[in-house]
DRENDO-1510 file (C-alpha; in Angstrom, 1 decimal, always signed):
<recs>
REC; n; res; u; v; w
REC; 1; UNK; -162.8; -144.7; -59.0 .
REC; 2; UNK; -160.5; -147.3; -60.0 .
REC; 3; UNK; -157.1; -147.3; -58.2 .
REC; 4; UNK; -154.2; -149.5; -59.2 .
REC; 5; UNK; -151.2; -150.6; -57.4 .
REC; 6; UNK; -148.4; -152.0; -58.8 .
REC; 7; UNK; -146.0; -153.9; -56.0 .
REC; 8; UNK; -142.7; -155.7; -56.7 .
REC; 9; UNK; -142.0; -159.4; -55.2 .
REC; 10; UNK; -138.1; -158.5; -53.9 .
REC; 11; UNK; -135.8; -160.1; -51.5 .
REC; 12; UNK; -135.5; -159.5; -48.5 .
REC; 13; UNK; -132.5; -156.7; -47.6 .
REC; 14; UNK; -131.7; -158.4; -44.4 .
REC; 15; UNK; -131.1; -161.7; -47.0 .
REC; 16; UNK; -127.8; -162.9; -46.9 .
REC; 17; UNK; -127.6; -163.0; -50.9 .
REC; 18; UNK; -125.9; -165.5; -52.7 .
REC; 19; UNK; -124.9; -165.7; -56.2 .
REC; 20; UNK; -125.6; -168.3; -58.5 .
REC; 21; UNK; -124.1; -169.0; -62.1 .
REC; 22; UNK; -123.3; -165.7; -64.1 .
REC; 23; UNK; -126.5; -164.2; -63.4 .
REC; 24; UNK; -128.9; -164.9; -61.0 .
REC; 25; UNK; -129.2; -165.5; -56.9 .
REC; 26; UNK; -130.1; -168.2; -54.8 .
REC; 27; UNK; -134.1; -167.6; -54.3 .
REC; 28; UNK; -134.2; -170.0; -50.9 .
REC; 29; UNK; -134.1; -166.7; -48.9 .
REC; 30; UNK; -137.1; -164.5; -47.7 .
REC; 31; UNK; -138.7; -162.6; -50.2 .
REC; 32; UNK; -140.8; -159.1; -49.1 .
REC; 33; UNK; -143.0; -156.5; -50.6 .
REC; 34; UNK; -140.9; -153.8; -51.8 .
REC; 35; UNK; -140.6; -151.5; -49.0 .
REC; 36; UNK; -141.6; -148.4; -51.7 .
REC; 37; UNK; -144.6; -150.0; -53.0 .
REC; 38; UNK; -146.1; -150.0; -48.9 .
REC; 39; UNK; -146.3; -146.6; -49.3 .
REC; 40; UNK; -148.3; -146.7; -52.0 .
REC; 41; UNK; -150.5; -148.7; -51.0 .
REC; 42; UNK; -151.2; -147.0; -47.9 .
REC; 43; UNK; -151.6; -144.1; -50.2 .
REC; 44; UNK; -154.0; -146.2; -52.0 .
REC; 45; UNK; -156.0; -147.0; -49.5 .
REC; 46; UNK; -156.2; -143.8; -47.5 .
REC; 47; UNK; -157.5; -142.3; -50.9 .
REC; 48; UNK; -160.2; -145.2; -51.4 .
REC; 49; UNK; -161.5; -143.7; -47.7 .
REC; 50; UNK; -161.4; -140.4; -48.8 .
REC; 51; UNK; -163.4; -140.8; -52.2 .
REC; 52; UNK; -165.8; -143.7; -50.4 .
REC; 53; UNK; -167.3; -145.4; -54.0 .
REC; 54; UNK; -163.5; -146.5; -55.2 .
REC; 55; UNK; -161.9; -150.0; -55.1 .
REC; 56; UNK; -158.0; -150.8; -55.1 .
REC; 57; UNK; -156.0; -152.9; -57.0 .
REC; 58; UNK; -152.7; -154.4; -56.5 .
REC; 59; UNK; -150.6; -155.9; -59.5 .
REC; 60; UNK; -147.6; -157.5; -60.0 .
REC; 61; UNK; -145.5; -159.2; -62.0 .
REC; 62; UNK; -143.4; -162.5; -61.1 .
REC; 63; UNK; -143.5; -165.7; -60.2 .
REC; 64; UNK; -145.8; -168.0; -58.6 .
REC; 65; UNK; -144.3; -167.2; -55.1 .
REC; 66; UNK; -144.9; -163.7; -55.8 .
REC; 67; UNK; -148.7; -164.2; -55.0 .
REC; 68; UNK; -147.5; -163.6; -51.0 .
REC; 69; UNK; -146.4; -160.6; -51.7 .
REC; 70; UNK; -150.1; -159.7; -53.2 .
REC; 71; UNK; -151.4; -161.1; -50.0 .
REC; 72; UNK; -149.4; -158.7; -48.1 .
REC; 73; UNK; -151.0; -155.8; -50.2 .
REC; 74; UNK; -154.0; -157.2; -49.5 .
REC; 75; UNK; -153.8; -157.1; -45.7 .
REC; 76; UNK; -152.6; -154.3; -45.9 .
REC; 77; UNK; -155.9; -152.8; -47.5 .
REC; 78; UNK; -156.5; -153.9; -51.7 .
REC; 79; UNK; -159.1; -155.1; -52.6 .
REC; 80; UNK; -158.4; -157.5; -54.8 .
REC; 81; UNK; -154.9; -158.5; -56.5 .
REC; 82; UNK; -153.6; -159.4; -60.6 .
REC; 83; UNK; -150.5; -162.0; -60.5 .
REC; 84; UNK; -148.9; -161.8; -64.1 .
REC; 85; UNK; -146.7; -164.8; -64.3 .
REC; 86; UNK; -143.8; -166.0; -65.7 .
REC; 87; UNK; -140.6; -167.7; -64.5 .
REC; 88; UNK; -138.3; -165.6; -66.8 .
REC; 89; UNK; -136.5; -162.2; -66.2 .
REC; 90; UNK; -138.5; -159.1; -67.0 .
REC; 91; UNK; -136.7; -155.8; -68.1 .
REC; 92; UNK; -138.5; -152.3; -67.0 .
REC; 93; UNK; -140.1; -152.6; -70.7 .
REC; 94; UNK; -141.6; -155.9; -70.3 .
REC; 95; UNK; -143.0; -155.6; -66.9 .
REC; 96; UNK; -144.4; -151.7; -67.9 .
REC; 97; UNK; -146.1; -153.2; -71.5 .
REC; 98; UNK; -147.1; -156.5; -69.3 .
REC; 99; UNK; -148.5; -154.0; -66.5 .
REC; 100; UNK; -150.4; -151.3; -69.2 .
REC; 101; UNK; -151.9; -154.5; -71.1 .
REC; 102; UNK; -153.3; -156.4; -67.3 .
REC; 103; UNK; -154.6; -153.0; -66.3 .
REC; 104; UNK; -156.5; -151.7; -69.6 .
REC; 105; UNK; -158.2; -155.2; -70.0 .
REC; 106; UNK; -159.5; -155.0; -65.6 .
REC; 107; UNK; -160.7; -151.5; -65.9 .
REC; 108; UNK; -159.8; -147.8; -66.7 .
REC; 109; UNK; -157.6; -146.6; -64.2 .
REC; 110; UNK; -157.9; -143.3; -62.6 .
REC; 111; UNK; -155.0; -143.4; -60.6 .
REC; 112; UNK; -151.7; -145.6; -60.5 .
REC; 113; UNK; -149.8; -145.8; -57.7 .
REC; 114; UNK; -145.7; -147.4; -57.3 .
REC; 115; UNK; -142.8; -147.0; -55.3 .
REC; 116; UNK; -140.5; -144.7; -56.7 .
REC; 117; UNK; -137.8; -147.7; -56.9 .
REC; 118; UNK; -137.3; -150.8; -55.9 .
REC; 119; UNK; -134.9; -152.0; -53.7 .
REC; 120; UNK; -133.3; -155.1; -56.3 .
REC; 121; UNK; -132.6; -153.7; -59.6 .
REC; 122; UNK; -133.3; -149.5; -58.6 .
REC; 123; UNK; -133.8; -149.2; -62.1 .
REC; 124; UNK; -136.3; -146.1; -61.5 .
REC; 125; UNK; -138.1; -146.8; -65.1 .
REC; 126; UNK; -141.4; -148.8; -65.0 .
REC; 127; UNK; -143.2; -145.8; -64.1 .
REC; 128; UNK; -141.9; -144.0; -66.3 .
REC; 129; UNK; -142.7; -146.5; -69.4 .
REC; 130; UNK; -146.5; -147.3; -67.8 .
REC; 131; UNK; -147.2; -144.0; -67.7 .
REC; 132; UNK; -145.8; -143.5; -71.3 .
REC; 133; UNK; -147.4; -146.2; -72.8 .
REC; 134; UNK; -151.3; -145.0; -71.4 .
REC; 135; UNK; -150.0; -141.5; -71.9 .
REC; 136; UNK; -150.7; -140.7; -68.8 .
REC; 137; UNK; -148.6; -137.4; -66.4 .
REC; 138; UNK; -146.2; -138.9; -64.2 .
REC; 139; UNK; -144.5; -137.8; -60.7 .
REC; 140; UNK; -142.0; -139.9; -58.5 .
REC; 141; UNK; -140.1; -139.5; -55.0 .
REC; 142; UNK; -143.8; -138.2; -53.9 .
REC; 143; UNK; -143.1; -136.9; -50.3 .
REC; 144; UNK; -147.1; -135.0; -50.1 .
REC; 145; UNK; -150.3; -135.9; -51.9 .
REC; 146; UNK; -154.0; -134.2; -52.1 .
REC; 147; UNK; -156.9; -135.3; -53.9 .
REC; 148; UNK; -159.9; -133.0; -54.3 .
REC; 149; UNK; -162.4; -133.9; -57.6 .
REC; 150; UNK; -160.0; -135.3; -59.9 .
REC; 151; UNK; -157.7; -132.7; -59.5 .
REC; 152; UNK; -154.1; -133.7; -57.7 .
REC; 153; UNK; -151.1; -131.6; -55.6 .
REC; 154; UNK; -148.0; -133.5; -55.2 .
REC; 155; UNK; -145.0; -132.3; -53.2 .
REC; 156; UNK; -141.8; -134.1; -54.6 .
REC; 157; UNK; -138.1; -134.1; -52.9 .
REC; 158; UNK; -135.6; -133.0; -55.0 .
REC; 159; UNK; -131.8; -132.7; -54.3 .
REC; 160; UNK; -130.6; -131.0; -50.8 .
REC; 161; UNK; -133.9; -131.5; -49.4 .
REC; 162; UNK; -136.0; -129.2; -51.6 .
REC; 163; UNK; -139.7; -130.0; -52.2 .
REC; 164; UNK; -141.2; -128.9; -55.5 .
REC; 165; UNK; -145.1; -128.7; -55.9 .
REC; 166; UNK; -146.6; -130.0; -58.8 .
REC; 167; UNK; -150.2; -129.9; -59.7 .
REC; 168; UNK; -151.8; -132.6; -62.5 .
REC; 169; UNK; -154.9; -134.1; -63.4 .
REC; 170; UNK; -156.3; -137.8; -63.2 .
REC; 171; UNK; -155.3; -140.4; -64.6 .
REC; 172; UNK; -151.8; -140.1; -63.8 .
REC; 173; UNK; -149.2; -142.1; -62.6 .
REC; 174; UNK; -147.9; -141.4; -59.3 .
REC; 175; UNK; -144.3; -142.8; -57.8 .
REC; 176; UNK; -144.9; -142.9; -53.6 .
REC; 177; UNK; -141.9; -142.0; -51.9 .
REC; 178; UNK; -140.9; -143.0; -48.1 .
REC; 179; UNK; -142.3; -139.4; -47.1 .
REC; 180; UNK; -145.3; -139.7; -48.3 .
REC; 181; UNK; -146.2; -141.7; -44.9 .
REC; 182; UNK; -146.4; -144.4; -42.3 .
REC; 183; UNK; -147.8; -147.6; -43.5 .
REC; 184; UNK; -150.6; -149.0; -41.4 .
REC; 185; UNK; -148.8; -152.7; -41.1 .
REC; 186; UNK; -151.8; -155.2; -40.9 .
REC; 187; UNK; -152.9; -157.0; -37.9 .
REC; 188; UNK; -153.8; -160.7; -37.5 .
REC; 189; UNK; -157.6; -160.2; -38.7 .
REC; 190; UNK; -156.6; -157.8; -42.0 .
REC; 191; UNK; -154.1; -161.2; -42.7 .
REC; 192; UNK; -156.9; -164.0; -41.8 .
REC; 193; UNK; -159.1; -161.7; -44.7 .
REC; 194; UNK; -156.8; -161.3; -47.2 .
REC; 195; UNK; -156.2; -165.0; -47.7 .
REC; 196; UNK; -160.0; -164.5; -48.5 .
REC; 197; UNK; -159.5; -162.2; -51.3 .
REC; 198; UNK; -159.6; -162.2; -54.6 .
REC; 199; UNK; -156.2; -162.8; -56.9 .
REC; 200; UNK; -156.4; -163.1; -60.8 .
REC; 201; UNK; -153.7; -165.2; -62.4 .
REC; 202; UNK; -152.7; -164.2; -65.8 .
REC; 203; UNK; -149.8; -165.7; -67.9 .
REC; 204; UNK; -147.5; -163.6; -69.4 .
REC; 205; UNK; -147.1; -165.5; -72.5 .
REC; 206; UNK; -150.5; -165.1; -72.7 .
REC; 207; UNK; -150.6; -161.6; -73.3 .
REC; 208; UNK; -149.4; -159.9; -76.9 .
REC; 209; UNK; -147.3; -157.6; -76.1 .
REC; 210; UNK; -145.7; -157.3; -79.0 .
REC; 211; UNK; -141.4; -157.4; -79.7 .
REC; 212; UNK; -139.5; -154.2; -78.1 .
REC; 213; UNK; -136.8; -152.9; -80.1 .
REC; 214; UNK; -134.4; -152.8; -77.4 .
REC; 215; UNK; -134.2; -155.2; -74.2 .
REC; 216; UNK; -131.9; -155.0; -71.1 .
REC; 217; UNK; -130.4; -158.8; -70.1 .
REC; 218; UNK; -128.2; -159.1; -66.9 .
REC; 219; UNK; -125.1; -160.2; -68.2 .
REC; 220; UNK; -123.3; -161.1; -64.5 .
REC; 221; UNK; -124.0; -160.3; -60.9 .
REC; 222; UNK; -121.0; -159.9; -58.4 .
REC; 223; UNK; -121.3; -159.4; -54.7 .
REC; 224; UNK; -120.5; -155.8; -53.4 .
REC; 225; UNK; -116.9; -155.5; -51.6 .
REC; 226; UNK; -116.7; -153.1; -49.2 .
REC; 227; UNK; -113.2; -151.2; -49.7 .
REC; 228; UNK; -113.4; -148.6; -46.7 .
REC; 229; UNK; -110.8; -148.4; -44.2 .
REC; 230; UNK; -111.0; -146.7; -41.0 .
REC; 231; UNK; -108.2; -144.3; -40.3 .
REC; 232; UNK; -107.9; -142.3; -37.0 .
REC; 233; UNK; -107.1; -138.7; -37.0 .
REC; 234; UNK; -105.0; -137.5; -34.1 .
REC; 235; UNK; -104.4; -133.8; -32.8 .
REC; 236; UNK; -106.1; -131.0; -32.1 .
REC; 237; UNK; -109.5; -129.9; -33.5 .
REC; 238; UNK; -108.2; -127.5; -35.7 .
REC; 239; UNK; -105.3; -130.0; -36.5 .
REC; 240; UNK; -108.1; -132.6; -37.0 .
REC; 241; UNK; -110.4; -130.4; -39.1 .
REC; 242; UNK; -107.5; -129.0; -41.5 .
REC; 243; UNK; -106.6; -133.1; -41.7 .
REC; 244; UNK; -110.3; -133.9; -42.9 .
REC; 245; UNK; -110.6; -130.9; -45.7 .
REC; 246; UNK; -106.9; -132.2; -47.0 .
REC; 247; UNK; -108.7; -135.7; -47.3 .
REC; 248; UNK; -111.5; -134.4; -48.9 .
REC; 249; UNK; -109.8; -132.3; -51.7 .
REC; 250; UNK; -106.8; -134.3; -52.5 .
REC; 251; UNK; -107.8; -137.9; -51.8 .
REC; 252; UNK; -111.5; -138.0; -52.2 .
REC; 253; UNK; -112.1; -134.9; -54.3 .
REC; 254; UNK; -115.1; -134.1; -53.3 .
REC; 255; UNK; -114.5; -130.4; -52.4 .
REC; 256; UNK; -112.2; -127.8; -54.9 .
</recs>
């Protein structure tokens, strides 16, 4: 069985992030593995152990200082690792065609694994457009998975805390959510051994992927400004609850 991971190179959310031009940040901060994407490679991995004649995968797309990232799915239990480069922005149709093209040429996937977001852009499409372009079935926010001969359960959180339980067949592609469990962080050996492994470098410009007939560019980045203001609510309970629902209907409208 042929797994595939795809993992996004993103910065850091404890980064202080700073703005540079119109449209891009300052990139001398620390740069992670999308915290999603651990997920799914733990996923991954605990499937490889299950099925026992299976090898996993990890791609991504990025720049050369993306390969780290790659290392850390490594350690964390790949087997081996795909760096499509390129120095230039990527949209969510881009990196899905770049992704499909990278992972048809390795091998024929049985099952892809992502995060259901990342944490930079939470655009929530390249799964959506990988699994489009193989035609492959596709499930995100994965909170439960099962594997038994190629067939697959999935339990998937929905709004209010609902699960729904979907049943589909390999290949598919499937979107881990932070529910789905508790990465196994790496320990000094798994690190020392993944600088050992195999990574594949591929140039994007290398690949034809053809023209899109659409394209999303970032026009301008501005930092978020926190607008709350703390206001203290005096009296009693009741005064203070009756003081809350008032807020709630006429100011913030969230309740008729």
């Amino acid at each position: 069985m042929k797994i595939y991971v795809c993992v996004k190179h993103v910065p850091d959310t404890a980064a202080k992030i700073r703005i540079l031009g119109q449209n891009r940040i300052d990139e001398k901060i620390t740069f992670i593995i999308n915290p999603y994407d651990e997920n799914a490679i733990e996923e991954a991995t605990r499937l490889k152990k299950q099925v026992g004649d299976a090898e996993v995968i990890a791609v991504t797309l990025g720049k050369e200082t993306a390969e780290s990232t790659l290392r850390s799915a490594l350690a964390m239990g790949a087997d081996r690792g795909i760096l499509i480069k390129t120095v230039a922005y990527c949209d969510s149709i881009v990196t899905a065609r770049a992704l499909k093209a990278v992972i048809e040429s390795d091998g024929k996937p049985d099952i892809i694994f992502t995060g259901k977001e990342s944490i930079d852009s939470e655009g929530f499409k390249t799964m959506y457009r990988l699994a489009a372009g193989f035609g492959m079935p596709v499930v995100s926010n994965v909170a439960a998975f099962s594997w038994a001969q190629g067939k697959i359960t999935v339990e998937c959180e929905v709004e209010a805390g609902a699960r729904k339980v979907i049943e589909i067949q390999q290949p598919c592609v499937i979107g881990a959510g932070k529910s789905l469990n508790k990465p196994s962080y790496p320990t000094l050996p798994d690190i020392m051994k993944a600088r050992k492994k195999e990574v594949t470098y591929i140039e994007l410009a290398s690949l034809d992927l053809g023209k899109p007939d659409s394209r999303i560019e970032i026009l301008g980045l501005k930092p978020a400004v926190e607008k709350r203001k703390a206001i203290e609510l005096k009296g009693s309970p009741e005064e203070v609850a009756e003081e809350i629902a008032r807020i709630l209907h006429e100011e913030a409208k969230v309740i008729p």
